[in-house]
N, C-alpha and C positions, 0 to 999 in steps of 0.2 A: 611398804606401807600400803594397806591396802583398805579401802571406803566401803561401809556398807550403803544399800542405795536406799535413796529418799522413798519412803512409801507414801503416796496420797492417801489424806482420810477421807472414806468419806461423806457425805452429811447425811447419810441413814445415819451411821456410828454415832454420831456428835449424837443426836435424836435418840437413839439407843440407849444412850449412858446417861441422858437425862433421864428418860421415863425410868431406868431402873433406880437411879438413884430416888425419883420421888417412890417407887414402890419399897424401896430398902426403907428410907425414912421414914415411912406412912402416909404421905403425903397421897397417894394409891392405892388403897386398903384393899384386900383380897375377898373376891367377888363383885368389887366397885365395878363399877360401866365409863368407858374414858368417852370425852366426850366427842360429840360428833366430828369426822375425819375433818371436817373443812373449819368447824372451829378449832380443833387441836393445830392444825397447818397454818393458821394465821397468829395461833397465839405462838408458834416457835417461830414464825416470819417463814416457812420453808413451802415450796410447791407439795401438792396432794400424793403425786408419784414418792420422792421422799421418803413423806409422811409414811404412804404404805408398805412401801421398801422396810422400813424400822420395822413397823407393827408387824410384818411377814417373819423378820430376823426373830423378834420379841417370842412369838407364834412360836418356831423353831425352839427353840431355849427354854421351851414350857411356861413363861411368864403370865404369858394371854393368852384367850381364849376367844378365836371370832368365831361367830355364829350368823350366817348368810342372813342378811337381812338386818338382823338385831343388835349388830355392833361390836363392840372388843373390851371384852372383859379382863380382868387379872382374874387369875386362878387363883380359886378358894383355898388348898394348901400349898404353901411359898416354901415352908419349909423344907419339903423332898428336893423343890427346885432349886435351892441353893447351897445343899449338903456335898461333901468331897466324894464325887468319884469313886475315888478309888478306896475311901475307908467303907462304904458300901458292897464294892468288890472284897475285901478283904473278912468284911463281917459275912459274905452269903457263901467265900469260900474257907472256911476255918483249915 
């Protein structure tokens, strides 16, 4: 019998799967401006590191868009961002 092992989550992710969930809902409409890191960090209760740990993830994944200085935006089209891989591959390789 054999145990697979416990993996720690951790609280980027939690933070992660909310902001996307409020962009999937609307709740974060594309192009919007989220608001500033230290009021986001207090309204989730979580430290600023955290915080940017996510928005870095978020960044990677093509969700958001930070801009030195000006903040973290969601990307104006969502659509490419959340389409399958691999049927993309499949339509550019016929």
């Amino acid at each position: 019998m054999g145990f697979d092992q416990v993996r720690q989550r951790r609280l980027s992710d939690d933070i992660v799967e909310q902001l996307e969930g409020m962009i999937l809902e609307g709740t974060l409409r594309s192009g919007e401006r989220l608001p500033a890191e230290r009021a986001l960090a207090e309204q989730f209760g979580v430290s600023r590191p955290s915080l940017r740990e996510a928005i870095q993830k978020l960044t990677a994944k093509g969700l958001l868009i930070s801009r030195q200085g000006g903040g973290n935006y969601v990307v104006e089209n969502l659509g490419s961002t959340f389409s399958d891989p691999l049927l993309h591959l499949l339509e550019s390789n016929p």
